[in-house]
Phi, psi and omega in degrees: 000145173293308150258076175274331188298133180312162173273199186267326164312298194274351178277303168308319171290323221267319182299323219261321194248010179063014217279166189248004241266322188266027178324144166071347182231023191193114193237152180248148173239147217221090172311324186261016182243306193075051155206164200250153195220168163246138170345323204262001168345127171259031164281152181291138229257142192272191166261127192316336196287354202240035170248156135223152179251161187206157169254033175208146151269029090359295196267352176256001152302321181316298166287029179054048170278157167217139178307163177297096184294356169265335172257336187079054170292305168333339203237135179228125190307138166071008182272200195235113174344314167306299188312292201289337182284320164270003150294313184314301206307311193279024173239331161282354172209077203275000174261004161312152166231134204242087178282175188284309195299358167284319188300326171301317197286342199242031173090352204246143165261137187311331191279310184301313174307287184329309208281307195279327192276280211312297166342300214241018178208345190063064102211177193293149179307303252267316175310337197261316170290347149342260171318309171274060193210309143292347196279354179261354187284293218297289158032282207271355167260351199280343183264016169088005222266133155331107172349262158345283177298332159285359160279305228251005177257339191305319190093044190258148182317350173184165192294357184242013196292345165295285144329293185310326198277324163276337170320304169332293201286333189246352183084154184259123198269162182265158173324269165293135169256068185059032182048036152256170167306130165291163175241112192272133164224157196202158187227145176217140167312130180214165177293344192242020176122141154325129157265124166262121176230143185238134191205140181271181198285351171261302230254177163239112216260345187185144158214082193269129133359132192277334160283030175278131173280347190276324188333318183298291172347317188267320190287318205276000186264004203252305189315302170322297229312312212253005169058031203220198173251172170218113173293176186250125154132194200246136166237177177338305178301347182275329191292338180273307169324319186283313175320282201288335163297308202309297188318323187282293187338304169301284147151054153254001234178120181235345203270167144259130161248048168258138173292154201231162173230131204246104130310010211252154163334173162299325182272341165277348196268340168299307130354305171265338166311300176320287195325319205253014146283337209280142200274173184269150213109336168273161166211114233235169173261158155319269217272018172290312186326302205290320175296315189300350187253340199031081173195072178291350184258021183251021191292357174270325205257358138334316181259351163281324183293332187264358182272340172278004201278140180240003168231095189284139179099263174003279180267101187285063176305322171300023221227338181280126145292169184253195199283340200262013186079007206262138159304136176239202207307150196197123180306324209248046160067150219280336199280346198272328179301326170261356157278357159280336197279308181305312185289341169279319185278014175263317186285319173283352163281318165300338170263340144350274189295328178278008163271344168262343168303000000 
């Protein structure tokens, strides 16, 4: 079932009364710490408006949280030694960088280390140090911090080892591209993780999660697609996307206006017309679409047009189901998907009610 988990009311009461009742199945993230708690926390309790709950610590690594050094959510009774011994390692030694030949050099095998952190937390160590590493740059920039200075806290090998990381990903564009229009990507901060979005100075051409695995992929077929580069910086169209996410974030905003450049075949771009029909708060399977197109035998390839989709949250594929109603496959990952589905149905349950009111 989709929403089995108490709703964020009862959870923020359960926080609030320390209760122990979600152990395990439930974490609070504290927007104004930028850390993550177990419910049951003696820490002093926030104001609901600066919580989100999440059930795994995963999605609340995903989102860039970094745990509590007083509950201790990471720690667990009875887990396997190695896990708590190199969490323990990565709050005693955050300047470490922490490669396989590191792990080799302090005795551990990397496979092993990899098999035990999945178990006992569902991702990898390399994963957690990651996530907490980008996840204090995206902080500080999102709280307004310097470029620069969130490259050297980020922990990265040198101060541009930040920039450079992002460079990678998007390429180093020449003055002119074949006397076409360059294309800008810029990334901004959201609850659910850094966004990147790339846009020419009208349309906005891609907005993805920055831990999307295809993401390299989609920069370098979009760059063919339009025959051009894609430079580091902003044009209007990013600052209104940055607007208008914030705003959907915020449960004010359901319509999108930023103008778009939809790349896709005729049949993925139909497809995605179908998506963005869907009203928010609903949710349709691959074969409503596909009845919805009146092509009911394309229901496979319904679900590759929604998986080609390069502007996430927008063209709202997470809005899509498997036929038995179960979430199914999601680029930017099932856990975001289904804190999009709660978060809508939240917002159309609030435009309901001020309509009837």
């Amino acid at each position: 079932m989709l929403f089995e988990r108490p709703d964020d009311d009862t959870l923020y009461e359960a926080l609030i009364a320390r209760s122990a009742d979600y152990e395990g199945q439930a974490y609070v993230c504290v927007k104004t710490t930028g850390i993550f708690c177990r419910l049951t926390c003696p820490a002093r309790k926030p104001k609901r408006e600066n919580t989100l709950f999440f059930e795994t610590i995963a999605a609340c690594m995903h989102s860039g949280f970094r745990p509590c050094r007083r509950c201790k959510p990471l720690e667990r009774p009875g887990r396997e030694p190695i896990v708590d011994t190199l969490l323990a390692r990565i709050d005693d030694e955050p300047d470490v960088r922490w490669s396989e030949d590191e792990l080799v050099r302090r005795g551990h095998d990397p496979s092993t280390v990899r098999r035990a952190f999945k178990r006992a937390l569902g991702m990898t160590f390399h994963d957690i140090v990651r996530y907490i590493r980008l996840g204090e740059a995206a902080r500080q920039l999102a709280a307004g911090a310097r470029v620069i200075d969130a490259q050297i806290d980020a922990g990265y090998g040198s101060p541009s080892g930040f920039r450079s990381a992002f460079q990678r990903l998007v390429g180093k564009a020449p003055a002119l591209s074949q006397n076409r229009e360059l294309l800008f990507a810029d990334w901004f901060d959201t609850p659910l993780g850094p966004m990147i979005a790339v846009a020419d100075r009208t349309y906005l051409h891609l907005l993805e999660f920055h831990d999307r695995k295809a993401l390299p992929a989609e920069l370098e077929a979009l760059q063919k697609r339009v025959r051009s580069s894609v430079a580091i910086g902003r044009t209007p169209v990013i600052d209104q996307i940055e607007a208008e996410i914030r705003d959907y974030f915020e449960g004010r905003l359901s319509v999108f206006r930023t103008p778009l450049a939809l790349g896709g075949t005729p049949f993925e771009k139909h497809v995605w017309a179908k998506l963005m029909e869907i009203p928010v708060g609903k949710t349709r399977t691959y074969g409503d679409l596909a009845r919805q197109m009146e092509r009911p035998e394309v229901v496979r390839a319904v679900g590759r047009a929604n998986g080609a989709n390069h502007l996430a949250i927008i063209v709202p594929c997470h809005r899509v189901l498997g036929a038995d109603g179960s979430l199914t496959g999601y680029g930017g990952g099932l856990w975001r998907k289904q804190w999009l589905l709660r978060h809508e149905e939240k917002i159309s349950t609030q435009a309901k009610t001020e309509e009837t009111a």
